[in-house]
C-alpha positions as CSV (number, residue, x, y, z in Angstrom):
1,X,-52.4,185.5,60.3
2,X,-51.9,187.5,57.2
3,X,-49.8,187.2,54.4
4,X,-46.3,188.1,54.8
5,X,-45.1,190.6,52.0
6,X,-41.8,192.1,51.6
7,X,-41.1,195.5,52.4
8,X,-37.9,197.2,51.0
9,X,-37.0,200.4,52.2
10,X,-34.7,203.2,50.6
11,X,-33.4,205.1,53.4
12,X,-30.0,206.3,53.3
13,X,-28.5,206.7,57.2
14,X,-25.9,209.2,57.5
15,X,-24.9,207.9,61.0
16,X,-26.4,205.3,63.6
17,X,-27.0,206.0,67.3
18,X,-25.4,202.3,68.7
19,X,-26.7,202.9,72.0
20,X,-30.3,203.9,70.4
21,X,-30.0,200.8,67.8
22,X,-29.1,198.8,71.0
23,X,-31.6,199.5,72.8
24,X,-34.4,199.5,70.0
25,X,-33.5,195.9,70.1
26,X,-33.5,194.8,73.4
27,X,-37.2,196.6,73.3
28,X,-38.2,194.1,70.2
29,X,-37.0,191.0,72.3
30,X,-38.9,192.3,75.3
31,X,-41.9,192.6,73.6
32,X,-41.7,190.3,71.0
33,X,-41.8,192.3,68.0
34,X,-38.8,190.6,66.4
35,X,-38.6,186.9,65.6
36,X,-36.0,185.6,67.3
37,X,-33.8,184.8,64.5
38,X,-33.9,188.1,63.5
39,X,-32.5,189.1,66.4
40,X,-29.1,187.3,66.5
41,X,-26.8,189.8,66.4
């Protein structure tokens, strides 16, 4: 695998859609695009 490099982003959210955030992820855990440490919640 490649390196891993930090990313930081600058985003300012105004409001979060929970059920959209909830969903996002349940789609990482399904597919794996989330470590699973990262997604305790």
């Amino acid at each position: 695998m490649g390196e891993l490099r930090t990313r930081v982003l600058d985003i300012k959210i105004e409001s979060i859609d929970s059920e959209a955030y909830v969903t996002g992820l349940e789609h990482a855990k399904e597919t794996k695009l989330m470590p699973e440490e990262l997604l305790q919640v």
